[in-house]
N, C-alpha and C positions, 0 to 999 in steps of 0.2 A: 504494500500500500504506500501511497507518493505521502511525502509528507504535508503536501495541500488537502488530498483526499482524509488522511487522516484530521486534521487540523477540524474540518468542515463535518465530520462527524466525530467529533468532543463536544465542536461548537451545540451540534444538536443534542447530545446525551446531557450538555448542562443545562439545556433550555427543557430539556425534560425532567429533570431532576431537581429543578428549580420552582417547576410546577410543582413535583412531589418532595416530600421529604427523602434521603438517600436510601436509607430502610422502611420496611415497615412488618408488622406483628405478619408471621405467615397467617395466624386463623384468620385475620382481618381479612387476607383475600378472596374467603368465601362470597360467594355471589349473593348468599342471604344474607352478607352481614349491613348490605349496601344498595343492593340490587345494581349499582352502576347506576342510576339517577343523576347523579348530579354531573356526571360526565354525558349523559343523553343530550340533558336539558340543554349545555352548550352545543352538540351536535345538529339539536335540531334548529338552534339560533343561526347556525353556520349556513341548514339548508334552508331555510328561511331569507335569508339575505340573499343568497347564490339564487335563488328560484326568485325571486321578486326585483332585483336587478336582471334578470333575463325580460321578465314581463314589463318592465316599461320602457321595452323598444317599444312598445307596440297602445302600452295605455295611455291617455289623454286625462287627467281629471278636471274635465266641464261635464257637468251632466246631458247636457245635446249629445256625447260623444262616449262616455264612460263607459257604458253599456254595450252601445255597436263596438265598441273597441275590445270589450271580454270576449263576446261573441266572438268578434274576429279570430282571435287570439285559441280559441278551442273549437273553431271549425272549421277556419285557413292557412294557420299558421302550423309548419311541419312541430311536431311534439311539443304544440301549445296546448292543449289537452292536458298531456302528462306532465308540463310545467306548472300549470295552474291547481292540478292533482296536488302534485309536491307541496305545492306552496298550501296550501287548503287543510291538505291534513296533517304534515308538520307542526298547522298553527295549532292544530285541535289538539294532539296528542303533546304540545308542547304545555299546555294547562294542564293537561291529565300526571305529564311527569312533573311537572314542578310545584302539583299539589303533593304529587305521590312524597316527594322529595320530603315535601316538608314533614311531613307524618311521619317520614324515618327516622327525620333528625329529631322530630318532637318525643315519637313513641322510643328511642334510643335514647335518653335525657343526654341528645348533643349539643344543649344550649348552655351549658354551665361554663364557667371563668376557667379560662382563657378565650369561648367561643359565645361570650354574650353579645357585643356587639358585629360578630357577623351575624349572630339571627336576626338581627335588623335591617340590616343589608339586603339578610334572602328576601326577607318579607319585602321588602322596597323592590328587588327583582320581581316578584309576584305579580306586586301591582305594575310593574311593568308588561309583565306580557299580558293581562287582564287589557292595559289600554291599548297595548298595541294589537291585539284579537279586535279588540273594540274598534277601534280606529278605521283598522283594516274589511273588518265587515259592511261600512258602507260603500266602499271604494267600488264592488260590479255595478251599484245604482241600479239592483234589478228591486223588484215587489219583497222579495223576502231581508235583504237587505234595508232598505227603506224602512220597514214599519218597525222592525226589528230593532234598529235606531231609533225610530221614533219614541216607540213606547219606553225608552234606556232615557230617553232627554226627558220627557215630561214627567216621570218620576223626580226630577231634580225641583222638580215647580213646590214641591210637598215639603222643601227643607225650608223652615222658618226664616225671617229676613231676607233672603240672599238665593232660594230659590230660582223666584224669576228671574233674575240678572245673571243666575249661571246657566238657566236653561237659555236666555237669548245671546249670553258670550260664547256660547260653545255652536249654536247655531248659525251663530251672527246675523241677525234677523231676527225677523217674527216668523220665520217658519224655514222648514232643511230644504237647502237650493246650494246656487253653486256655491256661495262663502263658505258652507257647511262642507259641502267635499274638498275644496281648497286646506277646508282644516284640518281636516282629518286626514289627507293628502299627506302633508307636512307633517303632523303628528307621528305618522303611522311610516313615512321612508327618511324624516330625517332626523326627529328626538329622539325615537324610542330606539333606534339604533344605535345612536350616540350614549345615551341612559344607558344600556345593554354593556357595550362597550367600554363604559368608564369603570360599573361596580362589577363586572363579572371578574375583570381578571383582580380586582380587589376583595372580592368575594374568596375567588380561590389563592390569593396570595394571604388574606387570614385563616384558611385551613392550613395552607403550608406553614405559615406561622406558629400554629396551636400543635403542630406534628402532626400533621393529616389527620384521614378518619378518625373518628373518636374510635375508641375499643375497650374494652371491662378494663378493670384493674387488676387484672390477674394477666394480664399482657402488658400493662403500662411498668412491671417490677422489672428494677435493674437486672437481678439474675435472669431472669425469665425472658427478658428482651433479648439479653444479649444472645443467650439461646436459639430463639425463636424469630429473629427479624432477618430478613432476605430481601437482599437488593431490587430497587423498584424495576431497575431495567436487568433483564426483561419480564418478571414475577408480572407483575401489575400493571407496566404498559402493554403486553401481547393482551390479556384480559381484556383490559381497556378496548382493545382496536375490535378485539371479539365481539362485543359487545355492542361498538359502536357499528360494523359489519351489518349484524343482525338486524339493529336498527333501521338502519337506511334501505336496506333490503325486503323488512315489511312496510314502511313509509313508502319505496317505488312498488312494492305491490299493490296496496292500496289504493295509489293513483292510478295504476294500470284499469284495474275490477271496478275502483265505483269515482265517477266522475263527478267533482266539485259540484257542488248544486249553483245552477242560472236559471232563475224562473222568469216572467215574463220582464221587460222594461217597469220601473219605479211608475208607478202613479200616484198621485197623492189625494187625487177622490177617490180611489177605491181602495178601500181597510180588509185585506185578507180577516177571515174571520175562523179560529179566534188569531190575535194577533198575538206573536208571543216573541220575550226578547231572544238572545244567544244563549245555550243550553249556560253557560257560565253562570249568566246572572237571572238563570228564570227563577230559582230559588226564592230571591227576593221579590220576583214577579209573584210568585205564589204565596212568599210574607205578604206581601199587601194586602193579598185578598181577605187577610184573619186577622190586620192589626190596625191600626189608625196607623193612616201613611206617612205622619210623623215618626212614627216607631220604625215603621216595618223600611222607611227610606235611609233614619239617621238614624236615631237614638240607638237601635240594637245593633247597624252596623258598625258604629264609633264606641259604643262597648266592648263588641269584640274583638276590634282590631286591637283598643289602647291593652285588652288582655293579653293578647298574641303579643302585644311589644315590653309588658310589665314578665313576659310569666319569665325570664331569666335571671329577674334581678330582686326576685323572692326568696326568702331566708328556707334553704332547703335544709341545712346542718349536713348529717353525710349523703353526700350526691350517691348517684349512681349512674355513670356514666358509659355506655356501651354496649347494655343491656336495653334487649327489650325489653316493651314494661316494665321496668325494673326487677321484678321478681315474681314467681308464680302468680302471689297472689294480687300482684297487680295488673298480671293478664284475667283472674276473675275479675276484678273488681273491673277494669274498664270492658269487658265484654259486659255485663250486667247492665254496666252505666249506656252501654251502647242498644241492648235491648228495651231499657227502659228508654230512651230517646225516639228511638222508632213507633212502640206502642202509643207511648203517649205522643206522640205527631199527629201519628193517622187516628186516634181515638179524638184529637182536638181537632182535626180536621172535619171530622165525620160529624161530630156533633154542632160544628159550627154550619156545615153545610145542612144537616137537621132542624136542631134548637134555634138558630140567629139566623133563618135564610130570608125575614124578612128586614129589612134593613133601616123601618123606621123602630126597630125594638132597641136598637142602639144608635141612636141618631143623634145630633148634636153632643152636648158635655157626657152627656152617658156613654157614646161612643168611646170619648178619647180614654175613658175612667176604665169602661170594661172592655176596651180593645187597646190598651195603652198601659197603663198607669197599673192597672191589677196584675195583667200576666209581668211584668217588668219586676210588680213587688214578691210575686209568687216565687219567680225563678230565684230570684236573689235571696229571699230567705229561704227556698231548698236547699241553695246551696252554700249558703253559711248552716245549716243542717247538718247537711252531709258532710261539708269538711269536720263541723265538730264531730260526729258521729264517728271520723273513720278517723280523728288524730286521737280523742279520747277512747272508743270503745273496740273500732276494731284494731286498732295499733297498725295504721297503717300510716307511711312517711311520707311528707308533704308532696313528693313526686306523684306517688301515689294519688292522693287526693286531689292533684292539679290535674292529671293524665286521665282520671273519671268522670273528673269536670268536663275537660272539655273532648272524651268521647260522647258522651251527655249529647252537648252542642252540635258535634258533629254530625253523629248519626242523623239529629232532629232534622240537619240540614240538606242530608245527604238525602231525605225523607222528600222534603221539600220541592227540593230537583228533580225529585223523578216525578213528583207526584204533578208539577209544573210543567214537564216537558213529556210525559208519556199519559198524562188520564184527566188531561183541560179540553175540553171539545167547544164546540160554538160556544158562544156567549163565556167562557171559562167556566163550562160548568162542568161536574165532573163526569166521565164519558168513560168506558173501557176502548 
């Protein structure tokens, strides 16, 4: 080997190496410890860009044009089809990994000190690809596109003060036209890219930081490391590329079998009926229908998030870090909590859609009290309940109690979405 050839692959073993720590635990390499997530979720950002810089040789964003131009693009253009595939489900499966992400790092308690403020970071990446799906789903300007947006903007009118003026700054206007696609144009090929690219490699330059993956403490002991740790290149990078393989490979099959949805050209007299947002945020499309729109738009989602960003810098005492659910009995206790999240969803569902379906029974202040104000006070002393219940009686550790909490939440939510995106029929009412 020339000593340039060699030179130019050092250069690369340390640019990989730099990524990773130089070792790492061998058990950490299992596939279940990790799934590989957090290395997809960059992969899929890569074919994301690579697939949406191919598509605007070809797109326009004026709405006269934006439409005839997708068109174009999947029925004249050579492998404009399977570019717009690529790009379509990339974006979809790019929310499914980077929720999945988080649950691994959550349900593995990988948020503790040395790695509190990158779970801030992730969550900031989150809502990054949350706007940039968002952004990007108005851009074909076809019918489903359109209301789909639509109904995602006028939900902002329900936020007290400040409402209307975000619902007409994001529109720019009194109603979505071209300023609206201009925006979201911009938003969606030259912030969110930029965003992406500033806290990703910050993101993983604080895992390298913290000495990669999290892993139990029966891996992090000096004896036992020294043992037990095996060079990243090639242990972890060949997996890595495995992994990443796999991926791209069901991502171009996917596009190949089922073709990005274009339904007819945008119109704005005519309301697909029912109208429903992006499977992301129908969730809260289906909160609304059970809470005053004050709740179901702000109050419960700026609870949740300020949790999601407080749960790291809670007095745990001895962590446990690298484990799932910490311990047996914290895989009962958050399955239970998760059981009970589902039952009680569709039991509140069912009864509201029974007992309250006529709507002047809670109409004005009685509305905001029994669709606001009660369920808000109900949850919160549950679950000051339940934590005392499970730090006093069942002896279970604040992980614990945190991790059932918000299996709790989750499930409720996960409830939500399906029940929003799979069993709303005309008028959103519920349909098999």
């Amino acid at each position: 080997m020339s000593p340039k050839s060699y030179q130019h692959k050092s250069s690369f073993t340390n640019l990989l190496l730099h990524i990773h720590p130089h070792a790492v635990p061998e058990k950490s390499l299992k596939l279940a410890h990790t799934w590989g997530l957090g290395g997809m979720a960059l992969l899929l950002v890569i074919l994301q860009v690579l697939s949406g810089s191919l598509m605007l040789f070809v797109y326009h964003p004026v709405p006269d044009k934006a439409y005839h131009c997708v068109w174009v693009l999947m029925n004249a253009v050579t492998f404009g089809r399977f570019i717009r595939g690529v790009h379509y489900w990339s974006a979809n499966v790019l929310v499914a990994v980077v929720l999945l992400h988080m649950l691994r790092v959550f349900f593995t308690s990988a948020f503790h000190s040395p790695r509190r403020f990158n779970w801030i970071i992730g969550l900031c990446l989150l809502g990054f690809v949350l706007v940039s799906n968002f952004t990007g789903y108005l851009l074909p300007w076809d019918q489903l596109a359109y209301w789909a947006v639509t109904i995602c903007i006028e939900m902002l009118a329900y936020i007290p003060w400040i409402g209307v003026f975000l619902k007409n700054l994001i529109r720019g206007g009194g109603e979505i036209g071209s300023a609206t696609l201009s925006t979201f144009f911009v938003f969606h090929v030259i912030l969110m890219p930029v965003c992406f690219f500033t806290f990703m490699p910050f993101h993983f330059w604080r895992v390298r930081k913290a000495g990669g993956v999290v892993s139990p403490k029966s891996l992090r002991g000096d004896v036992e490391s020294a043992i037990n740790r095996v060079p990243v290149l090639p242990h972890l990078v060949v997996r890595e590329a495995a992994v990443g393989l796999v991926l791209v490979a069901c991502v171009f099959m996917l596009s190949a079998i089922f073709d990005a949805p274009l339904e007819s050209q945008a119109n704005p007299g005519l309301s697909p009926n029912p109208t429903k947002a992006p499977w992301y945020f129908v969730g809260f499309q289906e909160l609304q229908l059970h809470l005053a729109p004050e709740f179901a738009i702000l109050v419960f989602p700026l609870i949740f998030v300020a949790g999601l960003m407080l749960i790291p810098y809670l007095s745990y005492g001895d962590e446990t870090c690298g484990v799932w659910f910490c311990s047996q009995r914290g895989r009962r206790s958050a399955g239970v909590a998760g059981m009970i999240g589902v039952t009680t969803t569709l039991a509140v569902i069912f009864i509201d859609e029974w007992v309250f379906a006529d709507a002047t029974l809670l109409a004005g202040g009685s509305g905001v009290v029994m669709r606001g104000i009660l369920p808000l006070g109900i949850l919160f002393f549950g679950g000051c309940m339940f934590a005392w219940w499970g730090r006093r009686k069942g002896n279970m550790s604040t992980n614990e109690v945190v991790q059932s909490i918000f299996a709790f939440f989750l499930s409720a939510f996960v409830m939500l979405t399906l029940i929003g995106a799979l069993f709303r029929g005309p008028g959103m009412a519920l349909a098999w």
